[in-house]
C-alpha positions as CSV (number, residue, x, y, z in Angstrom):
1,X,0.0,0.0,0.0
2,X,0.9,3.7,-0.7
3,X,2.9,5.4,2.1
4,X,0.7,8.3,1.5
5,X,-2.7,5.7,1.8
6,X,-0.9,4.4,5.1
7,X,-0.6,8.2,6.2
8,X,-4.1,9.4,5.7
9,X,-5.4,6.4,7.2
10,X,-3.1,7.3,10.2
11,X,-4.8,10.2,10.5
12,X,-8.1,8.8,10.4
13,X,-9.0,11.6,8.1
14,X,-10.7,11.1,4.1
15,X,-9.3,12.1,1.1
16,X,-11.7,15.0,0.7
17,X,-10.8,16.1,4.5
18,X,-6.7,15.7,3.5
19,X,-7.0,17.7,0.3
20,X,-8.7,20.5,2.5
21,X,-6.2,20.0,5.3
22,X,-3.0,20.2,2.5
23,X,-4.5,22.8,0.0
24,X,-5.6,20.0,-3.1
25,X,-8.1,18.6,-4.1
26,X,-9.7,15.2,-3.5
27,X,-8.1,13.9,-6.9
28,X,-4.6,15.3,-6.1
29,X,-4.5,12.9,-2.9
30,X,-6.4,10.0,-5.5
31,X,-3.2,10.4,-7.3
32,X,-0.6,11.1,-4.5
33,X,-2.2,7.5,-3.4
34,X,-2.0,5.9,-6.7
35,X,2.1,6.6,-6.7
36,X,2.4,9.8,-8.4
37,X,5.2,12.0,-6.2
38,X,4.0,14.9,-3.7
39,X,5.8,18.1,-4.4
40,X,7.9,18.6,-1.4
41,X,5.8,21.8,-0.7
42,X,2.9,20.0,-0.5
43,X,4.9,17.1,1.8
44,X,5.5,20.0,4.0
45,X,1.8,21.0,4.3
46,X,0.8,17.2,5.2
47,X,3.3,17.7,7.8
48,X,2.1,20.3,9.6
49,X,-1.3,19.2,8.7
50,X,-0.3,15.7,10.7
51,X,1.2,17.7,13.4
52,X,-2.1,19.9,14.0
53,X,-3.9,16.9,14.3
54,X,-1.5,15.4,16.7
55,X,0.9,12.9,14.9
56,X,4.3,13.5,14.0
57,X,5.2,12.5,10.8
58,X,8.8,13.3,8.4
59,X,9.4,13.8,5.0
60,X,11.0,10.2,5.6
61,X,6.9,9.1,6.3
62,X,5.7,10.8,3.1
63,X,8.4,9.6,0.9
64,X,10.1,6.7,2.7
65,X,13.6,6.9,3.6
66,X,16.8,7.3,1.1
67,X,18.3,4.2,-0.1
68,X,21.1,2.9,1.1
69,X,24.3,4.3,-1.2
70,X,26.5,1.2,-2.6
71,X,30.1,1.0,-0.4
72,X,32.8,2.5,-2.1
73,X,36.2,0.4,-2.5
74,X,39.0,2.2,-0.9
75,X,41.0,3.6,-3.7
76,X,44.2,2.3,-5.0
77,X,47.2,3.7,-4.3
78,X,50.5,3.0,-6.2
């Protein structure tokens, strides 16, 4: 399931109460849910939306955390 789906659920909140909450509309969250990618400025408005409503949530919860970078061999020296 969508991070974003997991989020509003969270909440407890619909999409129609979210998109007022965030500043979108009830089709922006459909699409948020459906995998397209929140603009960070909108990421920050769930944010504080979450937070106003009591639950703490990061960037990190709206789009999951970075992946892991592939180790770097030292370099060789001659």
């Amino acid at each position: 399931m969508n991070s974003i789906k997991l989020l509003r659920e969270r909440l407890g909140v619909t999409q129609e109460a979210m998109a007022a909450g965030i500043g979108v509309t009830q089709g922006n969250v459909s699409n948020y849910e459906r995998g397209q990618q929140m603009p960070p400025e909108v990421a920050r408005k769930l944010i504080t939306y979450a937070h106003g409503l009591g639950h703490a949530i990061t960037f990190d919860d709206v789009y999951g955390p970075l992946p892991a970078l592939p180790r770097c061999r030292p370099a060789k020296t001659k």
